[in-house]
C-alpha positions, 0 to 999 in steps of 0.5 A, a space after each residue: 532521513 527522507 521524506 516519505 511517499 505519500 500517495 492518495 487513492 480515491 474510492 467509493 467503497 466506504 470505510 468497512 468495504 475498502 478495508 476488507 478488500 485491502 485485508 484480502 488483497 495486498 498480499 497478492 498484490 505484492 505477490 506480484 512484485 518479484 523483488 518486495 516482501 512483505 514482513 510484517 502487516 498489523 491492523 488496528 481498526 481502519 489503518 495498517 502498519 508494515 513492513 517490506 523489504 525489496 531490493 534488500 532494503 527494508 521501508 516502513 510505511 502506514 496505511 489510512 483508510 477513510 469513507 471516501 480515499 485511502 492514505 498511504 505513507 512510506 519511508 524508503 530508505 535512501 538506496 531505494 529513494 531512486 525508485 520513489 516515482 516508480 513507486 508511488 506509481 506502482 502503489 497507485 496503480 495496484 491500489 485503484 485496481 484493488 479499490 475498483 475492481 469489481 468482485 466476482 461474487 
């Protein structure tokens, strides 16, 4: 087995806004990744479970959420290992947008 992606994102949210603002949000965002599906996503507290399929393949991963950054891990099968820059890009880039972004009220 691989080693897993890890990729930190840093906000100043705190802990409850950014927790809220993932609950609402990671759903779109891979909505808008048309080759992943998201299976499964179980919250306990302020760290999520999942599960996603792209590609075919399924990877597994775990998402942290502190006061001041968010963790996320994911193991990607070896087929998809290929892609592991691409994707700790790409969940960096919709993470920070998710965790920055301003909120119309």
């Amino acid at each position: 087995m691989s080693a897993p992606l890890v990729v930190s994102i840093p906000h100043r949210l705190g802990r409850e806004e950014a927790v809220r603002r993932l609950k609402s949000g990671l759903g779109r965002a891979a909505a808008s990744v048309p080759v992943m599906q998201v299976e499964e996503e179980r919250w306990s507290g302020d760290s999520m479970i999942f599960r996603i399929r792209a590609l075919g393949q399924l990877a597994t991963g775990q998402v942290d959420v502190a006061d001041d950054h968010v963790r996320v891990e994911v193991t990607l099968p070896w087929l998809l290992q290929r892609f592991a820059e691409m994707a700790q890009a790409a969940i960096r880039k919709r993470g920070q947008l998710l965790l920055t972004k301003d909120e119309k009220k």
